[in-house]
C-alpha positions as CSV (number, residue, x, y, z in Angstrom):
1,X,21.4,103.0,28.3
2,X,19.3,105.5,26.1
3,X,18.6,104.8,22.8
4,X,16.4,106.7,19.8
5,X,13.6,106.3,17.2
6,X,14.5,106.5,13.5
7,X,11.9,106.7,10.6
8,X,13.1,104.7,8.5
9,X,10.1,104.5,4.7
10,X,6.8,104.2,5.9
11,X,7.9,102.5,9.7
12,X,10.1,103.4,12.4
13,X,12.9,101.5,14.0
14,X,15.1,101.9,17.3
15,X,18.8,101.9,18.2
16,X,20.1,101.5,21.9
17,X,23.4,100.3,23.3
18,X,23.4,98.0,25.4
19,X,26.2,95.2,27.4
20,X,26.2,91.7,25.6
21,X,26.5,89.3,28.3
22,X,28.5,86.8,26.2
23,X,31.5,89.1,25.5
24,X,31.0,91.6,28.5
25,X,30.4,94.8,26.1
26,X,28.3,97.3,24.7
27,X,27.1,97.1,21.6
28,X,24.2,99.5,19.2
29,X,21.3,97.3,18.2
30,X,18.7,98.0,15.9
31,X,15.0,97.0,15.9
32,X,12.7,97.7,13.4
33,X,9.4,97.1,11.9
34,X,7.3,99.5,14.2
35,X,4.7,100.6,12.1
36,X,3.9,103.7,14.5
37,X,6.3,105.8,16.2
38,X,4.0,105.4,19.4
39,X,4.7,101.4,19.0
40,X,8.5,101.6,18.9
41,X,8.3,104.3,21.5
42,X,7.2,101.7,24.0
43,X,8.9,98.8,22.9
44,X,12.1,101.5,23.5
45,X,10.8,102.4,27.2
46,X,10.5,98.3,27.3
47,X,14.2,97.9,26.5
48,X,15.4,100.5,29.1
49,X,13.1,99.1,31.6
50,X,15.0,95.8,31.5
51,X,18.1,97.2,31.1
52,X,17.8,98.9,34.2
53,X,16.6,96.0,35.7
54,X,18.8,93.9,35.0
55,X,17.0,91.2,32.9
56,X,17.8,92.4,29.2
57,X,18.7,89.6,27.0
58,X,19.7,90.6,23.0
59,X,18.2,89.4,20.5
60,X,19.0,86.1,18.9
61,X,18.0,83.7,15.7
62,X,18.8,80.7,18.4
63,X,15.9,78.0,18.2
64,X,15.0,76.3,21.3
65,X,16.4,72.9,19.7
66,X,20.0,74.9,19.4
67,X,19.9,76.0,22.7
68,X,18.6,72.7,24.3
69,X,21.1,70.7,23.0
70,X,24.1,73.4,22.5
71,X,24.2,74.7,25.3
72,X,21.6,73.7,28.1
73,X,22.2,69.9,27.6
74,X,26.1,69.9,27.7
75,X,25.9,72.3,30.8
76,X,23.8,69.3,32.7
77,X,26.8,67.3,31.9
78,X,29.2,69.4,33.2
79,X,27.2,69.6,36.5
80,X,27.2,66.0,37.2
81,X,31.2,65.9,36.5
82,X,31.4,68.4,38.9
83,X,28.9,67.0,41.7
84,X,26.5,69.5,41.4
85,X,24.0,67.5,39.5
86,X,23.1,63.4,39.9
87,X,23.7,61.8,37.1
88,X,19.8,60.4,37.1
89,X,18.5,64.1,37.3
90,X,20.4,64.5,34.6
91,X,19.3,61.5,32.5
92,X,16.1,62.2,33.5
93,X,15.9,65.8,31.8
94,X,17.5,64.5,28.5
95,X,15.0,61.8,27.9
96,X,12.2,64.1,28.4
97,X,13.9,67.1,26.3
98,X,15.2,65.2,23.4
99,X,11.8,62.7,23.1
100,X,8.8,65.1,24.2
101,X,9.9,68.9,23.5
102,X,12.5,69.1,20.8
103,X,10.4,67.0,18.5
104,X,7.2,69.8,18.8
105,X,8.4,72.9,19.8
106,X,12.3,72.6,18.9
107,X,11.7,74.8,15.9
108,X,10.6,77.5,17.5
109,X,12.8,80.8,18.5
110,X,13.8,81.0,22.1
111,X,13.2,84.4,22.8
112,X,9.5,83.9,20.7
113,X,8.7,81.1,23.1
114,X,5.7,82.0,25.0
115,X,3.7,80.5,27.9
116,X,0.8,79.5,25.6
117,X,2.9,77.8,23.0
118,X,3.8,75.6,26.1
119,X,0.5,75.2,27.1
120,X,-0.3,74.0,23.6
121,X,2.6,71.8,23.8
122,X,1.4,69.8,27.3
123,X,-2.2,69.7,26.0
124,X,-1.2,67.8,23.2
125,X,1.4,65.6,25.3
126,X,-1.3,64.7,27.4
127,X,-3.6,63.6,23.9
128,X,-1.1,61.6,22.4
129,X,2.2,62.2,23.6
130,X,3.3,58.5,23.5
131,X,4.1,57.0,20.1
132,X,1.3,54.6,20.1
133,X,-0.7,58.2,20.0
134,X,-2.0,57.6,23.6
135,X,-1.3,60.5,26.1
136,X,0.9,61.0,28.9
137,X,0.5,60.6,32.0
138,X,0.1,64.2,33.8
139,X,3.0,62.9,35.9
140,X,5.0,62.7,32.9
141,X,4.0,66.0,31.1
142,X,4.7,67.8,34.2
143,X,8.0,66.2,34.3
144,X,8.9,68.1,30.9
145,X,8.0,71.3,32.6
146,X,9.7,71.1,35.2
147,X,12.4,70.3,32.6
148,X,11.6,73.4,30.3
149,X,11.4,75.5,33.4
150,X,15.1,74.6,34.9
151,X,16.0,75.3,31.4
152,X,14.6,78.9,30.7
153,X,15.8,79.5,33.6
154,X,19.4,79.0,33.3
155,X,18.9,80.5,29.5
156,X,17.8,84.2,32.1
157,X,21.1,83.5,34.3
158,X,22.9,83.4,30.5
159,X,21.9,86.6,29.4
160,X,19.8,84.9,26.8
161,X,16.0,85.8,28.0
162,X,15.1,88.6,29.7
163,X,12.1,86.4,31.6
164,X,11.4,82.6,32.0
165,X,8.1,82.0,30.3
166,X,7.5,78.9,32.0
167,X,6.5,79.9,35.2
168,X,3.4,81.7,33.7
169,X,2.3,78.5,32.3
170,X,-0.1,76.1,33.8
171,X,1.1,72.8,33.5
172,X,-0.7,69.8,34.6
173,X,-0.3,68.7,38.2
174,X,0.9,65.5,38.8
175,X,-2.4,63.0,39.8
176,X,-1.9,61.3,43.1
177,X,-2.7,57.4,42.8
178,X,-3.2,55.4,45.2
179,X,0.0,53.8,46.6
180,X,0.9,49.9,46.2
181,X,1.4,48.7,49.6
182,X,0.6,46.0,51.8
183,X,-0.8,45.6,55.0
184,X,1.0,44.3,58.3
185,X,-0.3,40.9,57.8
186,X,0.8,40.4,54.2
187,X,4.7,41.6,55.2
188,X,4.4,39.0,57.7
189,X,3.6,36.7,55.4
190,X,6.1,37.3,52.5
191,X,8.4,37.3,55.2
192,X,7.8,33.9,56.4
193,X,7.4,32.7,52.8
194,X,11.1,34.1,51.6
195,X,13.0,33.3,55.1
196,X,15.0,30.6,53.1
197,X,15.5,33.0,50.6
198,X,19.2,33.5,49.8
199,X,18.4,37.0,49.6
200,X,16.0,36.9,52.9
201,X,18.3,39.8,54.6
202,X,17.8,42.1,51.9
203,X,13.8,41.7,52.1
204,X,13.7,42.1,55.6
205,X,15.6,45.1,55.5
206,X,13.2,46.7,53.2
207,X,10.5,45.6,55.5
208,X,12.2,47.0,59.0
209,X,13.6,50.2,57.2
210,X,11.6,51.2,54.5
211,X,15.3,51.4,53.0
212,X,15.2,52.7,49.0
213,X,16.2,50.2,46.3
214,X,19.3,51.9,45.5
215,X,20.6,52.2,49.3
216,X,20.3,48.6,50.0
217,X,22.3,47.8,46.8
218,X,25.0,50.0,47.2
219,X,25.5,49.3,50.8
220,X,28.5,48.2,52.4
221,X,29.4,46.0,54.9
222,X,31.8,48.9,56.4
223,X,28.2,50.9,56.7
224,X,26.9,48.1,59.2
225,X,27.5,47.8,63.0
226,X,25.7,45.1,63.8
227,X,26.8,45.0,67.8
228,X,25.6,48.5,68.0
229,X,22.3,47.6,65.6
230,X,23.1,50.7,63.6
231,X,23.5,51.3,59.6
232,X,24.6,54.0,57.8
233,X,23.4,54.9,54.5
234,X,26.1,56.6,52.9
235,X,26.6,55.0,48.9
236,X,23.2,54.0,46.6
237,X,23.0,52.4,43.3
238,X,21.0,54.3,40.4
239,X,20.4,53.5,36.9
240,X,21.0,55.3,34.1
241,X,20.1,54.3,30.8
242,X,20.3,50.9,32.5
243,X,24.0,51.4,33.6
244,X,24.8,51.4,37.4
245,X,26.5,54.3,39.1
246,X,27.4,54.6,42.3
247,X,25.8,58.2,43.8
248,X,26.1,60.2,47.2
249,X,22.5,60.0,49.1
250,X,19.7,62.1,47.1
251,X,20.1,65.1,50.0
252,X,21.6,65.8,53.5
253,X,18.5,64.2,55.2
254,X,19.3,60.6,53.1
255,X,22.7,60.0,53.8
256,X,21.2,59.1,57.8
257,X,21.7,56.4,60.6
258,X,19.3,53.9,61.1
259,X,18.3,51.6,64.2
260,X,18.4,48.3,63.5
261,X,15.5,45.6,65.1
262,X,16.7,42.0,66.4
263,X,15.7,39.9,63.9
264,X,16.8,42.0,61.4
265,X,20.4,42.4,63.1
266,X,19.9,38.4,63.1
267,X,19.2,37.7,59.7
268,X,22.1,40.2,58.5
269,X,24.4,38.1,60.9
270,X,23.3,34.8,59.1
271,X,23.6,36.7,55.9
272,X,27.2,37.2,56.0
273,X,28.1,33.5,57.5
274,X,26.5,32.4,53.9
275,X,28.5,35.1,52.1
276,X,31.9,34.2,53.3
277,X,31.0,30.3,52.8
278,X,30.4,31.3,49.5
279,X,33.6,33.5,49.4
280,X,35.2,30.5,50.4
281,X,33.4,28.2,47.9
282,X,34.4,30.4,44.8
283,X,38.2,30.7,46.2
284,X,40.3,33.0,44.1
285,X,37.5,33.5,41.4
286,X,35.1,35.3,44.2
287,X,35.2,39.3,43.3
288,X,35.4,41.2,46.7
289,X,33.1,44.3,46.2
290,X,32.9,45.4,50.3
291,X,28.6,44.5,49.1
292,X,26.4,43.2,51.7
293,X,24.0,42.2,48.8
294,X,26.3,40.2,46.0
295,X,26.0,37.7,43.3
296,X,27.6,34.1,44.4
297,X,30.8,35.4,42.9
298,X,30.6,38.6,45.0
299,X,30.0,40.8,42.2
300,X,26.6,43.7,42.9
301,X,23.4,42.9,41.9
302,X,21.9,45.5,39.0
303,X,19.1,47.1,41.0
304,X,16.5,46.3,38.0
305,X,17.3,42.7,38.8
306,X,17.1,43.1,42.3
307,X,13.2,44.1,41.3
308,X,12.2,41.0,39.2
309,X,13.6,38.9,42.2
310,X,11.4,40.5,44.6
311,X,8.4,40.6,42.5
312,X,8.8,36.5,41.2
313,X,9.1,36.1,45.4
314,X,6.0,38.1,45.9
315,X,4.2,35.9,43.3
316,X,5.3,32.7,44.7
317,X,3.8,33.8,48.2
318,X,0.6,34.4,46.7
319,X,0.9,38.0,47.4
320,X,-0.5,41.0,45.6
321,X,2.7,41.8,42.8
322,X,3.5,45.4,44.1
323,X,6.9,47.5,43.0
324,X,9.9,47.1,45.2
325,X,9.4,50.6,46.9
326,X,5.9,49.5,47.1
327,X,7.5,48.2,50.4
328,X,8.8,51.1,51.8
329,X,5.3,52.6,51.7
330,X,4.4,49.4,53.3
331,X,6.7,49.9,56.2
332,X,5.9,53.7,56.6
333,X,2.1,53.0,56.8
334,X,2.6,50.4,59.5
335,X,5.2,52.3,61.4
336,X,2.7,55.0,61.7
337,X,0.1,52.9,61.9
338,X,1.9,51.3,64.9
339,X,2.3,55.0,66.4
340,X,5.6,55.8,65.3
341,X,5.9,59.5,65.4
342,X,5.5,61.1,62.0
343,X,9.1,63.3,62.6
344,X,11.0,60.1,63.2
345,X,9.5,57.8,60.4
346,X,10.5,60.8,58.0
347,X,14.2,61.3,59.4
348,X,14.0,56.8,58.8
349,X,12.9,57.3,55.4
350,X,15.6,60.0,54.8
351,X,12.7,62.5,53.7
352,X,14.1,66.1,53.1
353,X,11.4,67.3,55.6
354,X,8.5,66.5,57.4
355,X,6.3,67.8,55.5
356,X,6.8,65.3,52.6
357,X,6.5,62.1,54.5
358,X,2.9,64.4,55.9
359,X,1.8,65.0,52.5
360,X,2.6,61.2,51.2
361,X,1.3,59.5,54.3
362,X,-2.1,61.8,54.6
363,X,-4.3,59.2,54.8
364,X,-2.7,57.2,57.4
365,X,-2.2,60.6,59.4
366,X,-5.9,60.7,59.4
367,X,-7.0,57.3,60.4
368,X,-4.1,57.5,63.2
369,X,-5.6,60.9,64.0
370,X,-9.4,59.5,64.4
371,X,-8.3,56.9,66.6
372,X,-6.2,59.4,68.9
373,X,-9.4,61.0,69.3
374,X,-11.8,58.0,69.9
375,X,-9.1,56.8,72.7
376,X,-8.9,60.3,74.6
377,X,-12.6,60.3,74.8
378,X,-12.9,56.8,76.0
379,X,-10.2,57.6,78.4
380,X,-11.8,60.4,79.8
381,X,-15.9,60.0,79.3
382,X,-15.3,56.0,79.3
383,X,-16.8,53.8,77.0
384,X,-20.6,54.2,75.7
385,X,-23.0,51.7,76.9
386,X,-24.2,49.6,73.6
């Protein structure tokens, strides 16, 4: 593609040809308002220059809020129908989309959209993003980039933008808080405290695994093989828009086996004696789900209220009120704690890679790291006189 400089009164526009994505042809465009022929001469060479490259997108009256919701949001949808996409990745983007970006920036033209307008638009997120007129959290605001950015992007692969502005933005990096866990002694005593517990299994599996929330409630007992002490994680529960759907593990490294301890082994032995006395109990009006983890009728337990049962048993132990997944930190920091090497607590945990259980678990990689070294030197110089 070539195009040319017309004068047109007292500025100069330019006509090129180039292919429209959308419909697979070429078509003349005109551009105008150059007020010197120098100006449109370079925004011509411009043109070309993506053209060639391969990143030319035509122009369009299309405001962010139109393509959001015409066409980025539906094609999330159509990604979880066809198992490309979870369905809380999904939910996830919408809510930050429709309540954070569309409201301030919706208006705006896509292809004017520029990295500082975004910048603007997390500065004033994290001043008083929340309705209330506090501020975000800068875990929050970078969610919505990380939003915008998937969604410029796919707008590039669309022909619509010739460049994704978000990635020469600076968005705020999430701040990393201190994580709610407790120590060795307090799981020993929550689980003394909850081992009449009708749901005492379910605790002690979060406490031996470091199992998520969602895996534990969606497992099965065809996952189990308790003579073998092995579990499979294969189904988990998520909530979306405080529905429950069934999902496939989060990544390849999720869906994993697991080792199972004695007592653990034990207590999901007892577990299911109680469940099929209770099957029995209920007779034809108990619902057979194939759940480890079941109401008295059989029917699943809503993860959410999986949570407030956990937390009221954490209170009536006299124990520090922490998040559920509060104890699978728990059981990674002991594990390593206890030695366990740091590639096998991350293939437990069902981490993607190593280098995420590393960069969660730092501090505990440093503490086990100084006492490596105070041991090797007492084992080789002995121990100092006092």
């Amino acid at each position: 593609m070539r195009g040319s400089i017309v004068k047109r009164g007292k500025g100069y526009s330019i006509v090129y040809r180039a292919l429209d994505p959308s419909t697979g042809r070429a078509k003349q465009t005109w551009k105008g308002g150059f007020a010197t022929k120098r100006e449109a001469e370079a925004a011509l060479k411009e043109i070309v220059s993506q053209v060639d490259a391969g990143t030319y997108a035509r122009p369009t009256k299309q405001t962010l809020a139109q393509y959001l919701t015409g066409d980025w949001l539906p094609s999330l949808d159509a990604a979880v129908k066809g198992g490309s996409l979870k369905a809380s990745t999904a939910a996830f983007y919408r809510g930050l989309v429709n309540t954070y970006v569309i409201p301030r920036i919706g208006g705006v033209l896509l292809t004017r959209l520029d990295a500082p307008m975004l910048n603007k638009l997390y500065g004033e997120l994290l001043a008083n993003g929340k309705r209330n007129g506090t501020g975000l959290s800068t875990t929050s605001v970078h969610g919505c980039h990380v939003a915008v950015s998937r969604a410029l992007g796919d707008a590039m692969r669309w022909g619509k933008l010739s460049r994704n502005v978000a990635a020469m933005a600076d968005p705020p990096q999430p701040a990393k808080k201190e994580k709610d866990v407790w120590s060795a002694e307090q799981l020993r005593a929550f689980a003394a405290s909850v081992a009449e517990d009708r749901l005492s299994a379910l605790w002690l599996l979060a406490m031996t695994t470091g199992m998520r929330r969602g895996e534990m409630c969606g497992l099965r007992w065809v996952d189990l093989d308790l003579d073998t002490s092995k579990l499979s994680v294969m189904v988990a529960k998520v909530v979306v828009d405080y529905a429950v759907l069934d999902e496939t593990p989060k990544s390849k490294s999720s869906a994993r086996i697991i080792g199972l301890d004695p007592a653990t082994v034990q207590a999901l032995k007892a577990h299911r004696r109680r469940q099929l006395e209770e099957r029995m109990a209920w007779g034809s009006a108990w619902t057979d789900t194939g759940l480890v983890f079941v109401r008295e009728d059989g029917l699943g337990y809503h993860p959410e209220r999986v949570t407030r049962k956990f937390q009221a048993a954490a209170g009536r132990a006299g124990l520090p009120v922490i998040p559920l997944h509060g104890i699978r930190h728990s059981y990674a920091t002991a594990g390593l704690e206890a030695g366990v090497p740091l590639k096998v607590m991350s293939e437990r945990l069902g981490h993607s890679s190593i280098s995420i259980t590393g960069d969660l678990y730092s501090h505990v990689r440093e503490q086990v790291d100084q006492d490596a070294a105070d041991k090797t030197a007492t084992y080789i110089f002995g121990k100092e006189e006092a």
